[in-house]
N, C-alpha and C positions, 0 to 999 in steps of 0.2 A: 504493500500500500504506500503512496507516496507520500511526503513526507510535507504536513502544510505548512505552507509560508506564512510567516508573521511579520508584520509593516511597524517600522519605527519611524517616526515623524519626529525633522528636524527641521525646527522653524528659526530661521532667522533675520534679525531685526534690529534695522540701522535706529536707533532714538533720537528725535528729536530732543529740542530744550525748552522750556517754557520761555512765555513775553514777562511782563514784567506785572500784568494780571492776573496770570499764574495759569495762560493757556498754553498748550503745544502750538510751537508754532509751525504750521503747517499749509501748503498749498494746493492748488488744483494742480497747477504744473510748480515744480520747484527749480532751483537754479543748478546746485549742482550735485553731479553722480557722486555716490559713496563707493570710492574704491576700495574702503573696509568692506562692504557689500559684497561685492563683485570676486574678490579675492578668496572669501570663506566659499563663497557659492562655487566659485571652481572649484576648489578644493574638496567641497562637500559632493558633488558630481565624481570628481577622482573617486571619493570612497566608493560610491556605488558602483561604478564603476569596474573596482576592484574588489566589492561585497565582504567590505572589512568587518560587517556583523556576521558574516556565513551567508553559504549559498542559499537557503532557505530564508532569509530575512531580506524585504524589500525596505531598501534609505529612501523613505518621503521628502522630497523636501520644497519647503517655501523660503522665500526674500523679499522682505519687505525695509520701504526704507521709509519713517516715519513723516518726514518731510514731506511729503506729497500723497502718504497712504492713513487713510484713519486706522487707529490700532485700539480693536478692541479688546480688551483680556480676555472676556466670553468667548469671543469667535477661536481665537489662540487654543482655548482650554478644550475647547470642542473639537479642536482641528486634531490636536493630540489625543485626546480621548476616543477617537471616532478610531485612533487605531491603536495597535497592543499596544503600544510603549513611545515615548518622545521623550523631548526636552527642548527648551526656548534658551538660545544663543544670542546674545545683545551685542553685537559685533562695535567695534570701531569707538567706541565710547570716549567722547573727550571728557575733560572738566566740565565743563557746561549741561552737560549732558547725563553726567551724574544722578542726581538729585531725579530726573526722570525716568531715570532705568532703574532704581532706587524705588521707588513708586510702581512699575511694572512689575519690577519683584515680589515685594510687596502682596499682589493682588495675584501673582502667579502661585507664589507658596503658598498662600492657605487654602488653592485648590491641588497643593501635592506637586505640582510640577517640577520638574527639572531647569533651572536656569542658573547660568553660564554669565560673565559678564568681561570682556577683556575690551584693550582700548590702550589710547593714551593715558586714560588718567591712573587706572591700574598699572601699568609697566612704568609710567615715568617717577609715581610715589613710589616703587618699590625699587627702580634702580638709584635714587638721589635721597629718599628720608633713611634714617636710623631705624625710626619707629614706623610701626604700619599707618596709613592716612584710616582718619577716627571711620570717615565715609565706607572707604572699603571693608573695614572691620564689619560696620553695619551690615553689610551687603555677606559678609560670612557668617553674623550673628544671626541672618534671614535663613541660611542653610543655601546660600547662594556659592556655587563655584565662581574664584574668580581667574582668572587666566593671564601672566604678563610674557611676553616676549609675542613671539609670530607663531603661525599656525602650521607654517610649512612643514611636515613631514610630522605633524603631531596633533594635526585633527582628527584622525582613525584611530588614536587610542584613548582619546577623549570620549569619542564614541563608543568604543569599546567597552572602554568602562562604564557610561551610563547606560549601558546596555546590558553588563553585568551588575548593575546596580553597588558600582564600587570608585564614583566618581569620588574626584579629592577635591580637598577644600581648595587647594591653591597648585595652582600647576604655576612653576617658576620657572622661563627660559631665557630670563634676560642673558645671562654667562652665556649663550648658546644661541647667537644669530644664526640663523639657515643659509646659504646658498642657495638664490632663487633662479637659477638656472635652468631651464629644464622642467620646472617643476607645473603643474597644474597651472592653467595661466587663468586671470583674473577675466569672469563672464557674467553675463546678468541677462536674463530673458529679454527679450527684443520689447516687451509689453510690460516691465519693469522701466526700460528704458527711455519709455514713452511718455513718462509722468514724469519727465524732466523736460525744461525747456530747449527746444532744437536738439532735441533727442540726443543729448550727447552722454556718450558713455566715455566709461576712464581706464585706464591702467597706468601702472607705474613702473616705469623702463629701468629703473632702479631704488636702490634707497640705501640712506648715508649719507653724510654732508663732511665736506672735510673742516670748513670753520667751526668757529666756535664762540659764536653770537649769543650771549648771558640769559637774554630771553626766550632762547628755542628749545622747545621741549624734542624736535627730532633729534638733535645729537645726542640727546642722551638715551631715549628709545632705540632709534634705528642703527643708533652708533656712527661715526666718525670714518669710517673706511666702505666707500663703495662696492656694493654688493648690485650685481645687473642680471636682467636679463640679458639675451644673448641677440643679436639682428632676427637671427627664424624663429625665437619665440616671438618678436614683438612683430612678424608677418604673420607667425599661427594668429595671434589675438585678432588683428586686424582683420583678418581674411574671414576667422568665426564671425565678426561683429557684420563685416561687408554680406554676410550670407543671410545675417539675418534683420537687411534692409538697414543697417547701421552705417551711418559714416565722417559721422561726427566725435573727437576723441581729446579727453582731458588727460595729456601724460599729466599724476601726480607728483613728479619727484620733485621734492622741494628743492632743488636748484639742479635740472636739466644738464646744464654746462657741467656740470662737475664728475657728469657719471661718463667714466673713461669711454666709453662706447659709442658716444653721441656720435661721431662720424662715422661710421658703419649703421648704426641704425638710422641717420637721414639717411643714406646712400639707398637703404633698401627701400627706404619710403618715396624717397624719389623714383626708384627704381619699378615700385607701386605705379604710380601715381602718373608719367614718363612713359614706362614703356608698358604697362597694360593699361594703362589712359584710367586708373581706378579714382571714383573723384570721394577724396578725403582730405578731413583739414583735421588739425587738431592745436590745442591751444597749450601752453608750455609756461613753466616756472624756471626764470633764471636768476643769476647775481648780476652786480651792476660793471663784469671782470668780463662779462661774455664777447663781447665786441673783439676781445685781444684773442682770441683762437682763430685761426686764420680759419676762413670760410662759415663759420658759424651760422652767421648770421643770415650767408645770401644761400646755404643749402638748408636752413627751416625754413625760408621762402618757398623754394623749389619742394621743398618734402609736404609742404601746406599747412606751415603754421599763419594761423590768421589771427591770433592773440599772445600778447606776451604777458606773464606779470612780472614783475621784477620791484626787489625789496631795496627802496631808496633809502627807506628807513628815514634820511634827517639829511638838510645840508651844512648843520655845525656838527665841523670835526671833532668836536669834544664831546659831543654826544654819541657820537659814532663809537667812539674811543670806551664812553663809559659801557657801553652796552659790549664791547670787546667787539664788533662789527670793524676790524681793521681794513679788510677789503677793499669798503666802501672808500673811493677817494673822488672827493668831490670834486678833484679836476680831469674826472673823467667823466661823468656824468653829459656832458653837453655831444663829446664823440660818441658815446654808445647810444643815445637816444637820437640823434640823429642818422646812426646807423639803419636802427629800424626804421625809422621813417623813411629811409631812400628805399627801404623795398616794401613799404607801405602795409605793415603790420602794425595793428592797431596795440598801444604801450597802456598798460596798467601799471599804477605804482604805486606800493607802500607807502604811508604814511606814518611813523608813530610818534605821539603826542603824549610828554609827561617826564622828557630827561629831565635833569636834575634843576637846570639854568631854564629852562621855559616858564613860559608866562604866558597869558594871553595876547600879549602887545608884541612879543618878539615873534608867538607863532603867526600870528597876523602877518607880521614884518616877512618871514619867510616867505607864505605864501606868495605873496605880493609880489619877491623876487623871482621863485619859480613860476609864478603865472609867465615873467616876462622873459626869464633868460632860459628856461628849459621846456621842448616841448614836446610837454606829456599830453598825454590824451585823456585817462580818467588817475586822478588822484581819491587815495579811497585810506581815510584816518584811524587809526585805530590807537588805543588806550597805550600806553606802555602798562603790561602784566603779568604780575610776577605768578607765568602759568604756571599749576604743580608739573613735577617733572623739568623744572628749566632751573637753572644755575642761581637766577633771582629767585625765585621762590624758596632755594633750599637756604639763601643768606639769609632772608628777611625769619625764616623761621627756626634757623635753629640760633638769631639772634633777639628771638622772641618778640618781634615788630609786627603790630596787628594789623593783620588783611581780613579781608570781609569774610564769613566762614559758611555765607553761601555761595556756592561753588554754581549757580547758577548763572552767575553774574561774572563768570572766569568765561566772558565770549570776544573780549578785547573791547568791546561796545560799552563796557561799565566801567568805574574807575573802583578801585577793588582794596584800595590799600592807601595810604597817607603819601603827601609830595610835598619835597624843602621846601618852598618856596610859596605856592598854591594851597588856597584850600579848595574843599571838595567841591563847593561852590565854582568856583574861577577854575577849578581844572573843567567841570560838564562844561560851563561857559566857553573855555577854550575850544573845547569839542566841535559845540554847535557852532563857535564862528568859523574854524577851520572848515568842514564843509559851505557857509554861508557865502564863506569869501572865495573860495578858489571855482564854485558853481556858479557865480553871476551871469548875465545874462552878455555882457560885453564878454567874458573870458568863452564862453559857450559858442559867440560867434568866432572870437579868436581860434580855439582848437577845432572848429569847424574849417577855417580858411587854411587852417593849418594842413589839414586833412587833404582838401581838396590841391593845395597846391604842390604835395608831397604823393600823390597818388595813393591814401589811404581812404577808404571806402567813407565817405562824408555819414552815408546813412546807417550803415551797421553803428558809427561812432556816435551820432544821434539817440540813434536806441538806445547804445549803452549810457550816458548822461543821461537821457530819461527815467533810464533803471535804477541809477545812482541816486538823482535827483528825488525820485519819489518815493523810495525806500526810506530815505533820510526822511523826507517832508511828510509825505503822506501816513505811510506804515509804519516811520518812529523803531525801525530792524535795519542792519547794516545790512549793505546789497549782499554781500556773500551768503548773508542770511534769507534774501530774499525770496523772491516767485509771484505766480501769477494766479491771482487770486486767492486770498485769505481766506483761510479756510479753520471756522471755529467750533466745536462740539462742545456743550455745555459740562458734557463727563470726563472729558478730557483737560482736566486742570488738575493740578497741585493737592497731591492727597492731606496736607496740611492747611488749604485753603476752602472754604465753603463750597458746596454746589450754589448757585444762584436760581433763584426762584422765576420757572421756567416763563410766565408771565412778565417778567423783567428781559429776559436772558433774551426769546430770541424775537422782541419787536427792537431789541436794542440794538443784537447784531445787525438785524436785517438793515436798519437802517443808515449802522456805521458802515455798513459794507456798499450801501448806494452811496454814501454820501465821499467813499472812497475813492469808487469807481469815478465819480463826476470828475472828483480834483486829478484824479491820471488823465481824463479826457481832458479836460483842461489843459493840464501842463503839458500833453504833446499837442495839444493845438498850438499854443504860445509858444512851445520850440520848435513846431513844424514853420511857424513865421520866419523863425531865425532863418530857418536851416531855407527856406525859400528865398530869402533876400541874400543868400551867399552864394546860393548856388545861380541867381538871376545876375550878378555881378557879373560885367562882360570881363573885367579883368582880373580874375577868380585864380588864374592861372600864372598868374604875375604877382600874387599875394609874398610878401617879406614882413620877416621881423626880426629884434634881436635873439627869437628862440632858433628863428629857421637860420641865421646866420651862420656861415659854415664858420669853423673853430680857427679862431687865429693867435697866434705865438704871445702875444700882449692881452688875452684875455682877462690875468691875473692883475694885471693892474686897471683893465678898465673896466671889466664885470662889478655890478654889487654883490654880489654874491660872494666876492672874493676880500672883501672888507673889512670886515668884521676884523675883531683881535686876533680871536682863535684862526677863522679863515686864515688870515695872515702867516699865522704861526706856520700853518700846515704846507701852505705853499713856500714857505721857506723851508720848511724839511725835506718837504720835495726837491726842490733844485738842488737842495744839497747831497743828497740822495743821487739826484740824476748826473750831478758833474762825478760823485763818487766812481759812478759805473764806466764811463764817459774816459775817465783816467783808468781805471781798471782797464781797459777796450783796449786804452793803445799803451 
């Protein structure tokens, strides 16, 4: 007699983070793919694959990423119940995000389930604190597994053991990065993928950074030494996504340029894209070093990158310095962004707000000069935050300096902890004018004419300003955070916060969410005026300014930007530096 199969159901689920009224914040379409997602889900496909329960056991499984998907606990409970045996996997978990996977657990365990929790905020407490983070403790006092390092080659015995009903409280693989070579390559159903905005899905071509920037919680996770795919893994991923109508592609690696491979892997993308005419773009994370690798920049063009981000971070060197961000040197800043501009990919750039000498008058001051001397396309501000898992967070606490202890508010958009100089007031203050002022409606037409006379797409650049724009203004969520249309469930809030009395609750939403919608329509009608009176301009093509100015020898003396004390300082180290080498040559 044959031997019956029994079905385990493996669900897993990207979490959201609540607003600041204690909803998840979630959309009809969201902005962007979870490559924690993506990478478990291949992974978890491998096992089946491989039938790492035994041949008689069928791996169920679901991905859901909560940003764009309601998550009900009920549906969850029943999903697993409906077959023998499961467990619920909270993949990719930042800080922020905490406090809500915390809450899912929560409402998971008292119906018996199995849940799992790994992420940033788990691996980065446990490779930089002494003691365990109070949060994660909770989440093992729930009977919750918590997971720190990568999953590669140690998802099937995670399942194994929930299978044998002999999971462990703590699986620890930080000592123990993988070689992701080779290995299951990071996938998400096509219909997953569609409840993002321009359907784009992600992988990450590597991971590791070699600096060692105070504020990043990657080097301490993903560690400091480049770990890559190979060129034919990153043609397998593509080519699965291409099959199933995908062709849109977020590499995640937090800085693209640093991973040894990057010239073999455009080659093949080119090689894509060139010689079987495959039509793909994908949008990329660099440092502001990338311009100086010979070809860099014009074979991401060719391979079809259509987005850059790149982490400015600050143009005072002494703030650069405190952060240990040494890389950054602001007298290169004007060639590499004018780089991309000649092959007319549209520049994203970091902002962050909160070094130790700011103030509201000086970050004003700043902007003002990079509106005029650098030309970036969207600038987008974030908090300095001392994330857990980053080199500031492990100072501030084991020198007993109070940060905020909900971790909900660790999304860079909150200010989270005390500043020399600032109080908490005049630092949000600074926030809101940093957006205020570098979105005006003159700078909007400037990086429009910019656009248009550099051959970067006027209108995709439009769009994203509008996205920026009304995220900030309308929705009150930073664009990263963003998506398209707000999407709110009265039970979907904060299990420490009240339900709201459904006679309140939803003629309220309804009417926040008209009264939303109008101000979006609004505000792209008023910057569709712009973007008409730039593009109606007969000499559109002939547009100059001191951003678009090509780079010349006496910049240092006649830029503002170069000014300052500090400024000063730094360009003095530089020449001295540079005659140093200059005499070393000959």
């Amino acid at each position: 007699m044959a031997k019956q199969s029994k079905k385990f159901c493996l669900v897993l689920i990207k979490p959201s983070h609540y607003d600041d009224d204690g909803y998840v914040i979630q959309w009809f379409r969201s902005a962007i793919p979870s490559n924690s997602l993506a990478c478990l889900y291949g992974l978890a496909l491998e096992c089946k694959e491989q039938k790492v329960l035994g041949d008689d056991v069928e791996l169920e499984i679901h991905a859901f990423d909560e940003t764009n998907t309601h998550i009900r606990p009920d549906k969850i409970v029943s999903l697993i119940k409906k077959a023998d045996d499961g467990m619920v996997m909270l993949v990719g978990v930042q800080s922020n995000q905490f406090p809500r996977s915390l809450d899912l657990s929560t409402v998971l365990r008292k119906e018996k389930i199995r849940v799992a929790i790994g992420g940033f905020h788990v691996s980065g407490t446990m490779a930089m604190l002494k003691e365990r983070d109070s949060l994660v403790q909770k989440a093992l006092d729930l009977g919750v597994t918590v997971f720190a390092g990568e999953a590669e080659g140690r998802l099937g015995q995670v399942l194994k053991d929930a299978f044998e009903n002999k999971l462990q409280p703590i699986y620890n693989f930080m000592d123990d990065l993988p070689n992701i070579q080779g290995v299951a390559p990071p996938l998400l159903p096509a219909e997953r993928i569609h409840l993002t905005a321009g359907a784009t899905t992600s992988f990450d071509a590597g991971r590791g950074c070699p600096f060692t920037c105070s504020f990043c919680t990657i080097i301490n996770v993903q560690g400091r030494k480049s770990r890559r795919r190979s060129p034919e893994d990153i043609e397998k991923i593509v080519r699965m996504n291409v099959a199933q109508g995908l062709h849109s592609f977020f590499i995640t690696d937090d800085n693209f340029a640093r991973n040894k491979d990057w010239e073999m892997i455009l080659d093949k993308l080119i090689e894509l894209r060139e010689g079987e005419k495959m039509n793909i773009s994908f949008i990329i994370q660099v440092d502001t070093l990338c311009h100086k690798l010979p070809n860099f920049i014009e074979k991401s063009k060719r391979a079809g990158v259509k987005r850059v981000f790149i982490g400015l971070e600050n143009i005072n060197p002494s703030s650069l310095l405190t952060a240990s961000k040494r890389q950054n040197k602001i007298t290169d800043y004007r060639q590499m962004l004018l780089a991309w501009k000649k092959v007319g990919i549209v520049t994203y750039c970091g902002y962050i707000l909160g070094f130790p000498n700011d103030t509201p008058e000086s970050i004003v001051h700043d902007i003002e000069i990079i509106k005029k001397e650098l030309p970036i396309d969207l600038l987008e501000f974030f908090y300095l935050t001392p994330l857990p898992g980053s080199e500031d967070h492990k100072k501030l606490h084991e020198a007993g300096i109070e940060m905020d202890a909900d971790l909900n508010k660790y999304d860079l958009n909150h200010a989270v902890t005390g500043h020399p100089v600032m109080s908490k007031e005049d630092w949000e203050r600074a926030y809101r004018l940093a957006w205020e002022t570098y979105y005006t409606d003159e700078h909007i037409e400037t990086v429009l004419r910019r656009a248009i006379a550099t051959g970067t797409s006027p209108g995709k650049t439009m769009f994203f300003i509008t996205w920026f724009k009304g995220c900030i203004g309308i929705e009150k969520i930073h664009p990263l955070e963003g998506g398209f249309l707000r999407l709110k469930f009265r039970r979907s809030r904060r299990l420490e916060m009240p339900l709201e009395n459904p006679l309140l609750f939803y003629p309220k939403n309804f009417l926040s969410t008209l009264w939303k919608q109008f101000q979006w329509i609004s505000l792209y009608l008023h910057l569709r005026l712009i973007y008409r009176k730039v593009r109606k301009d007969p000499k559109r093509f002939e547009y100059m300014d001191l951003g678009l100015e090509p780079v010349k020898d006496d910049e240092t003396e006649t830029r503002e930007m170069f000014q300052s004390e500090t400024a000063q300082k730094f360009v003095t180290q530089i020449k001295k530096l540079e005659k140093a080498r200059q005499g070393q040559a000959a």
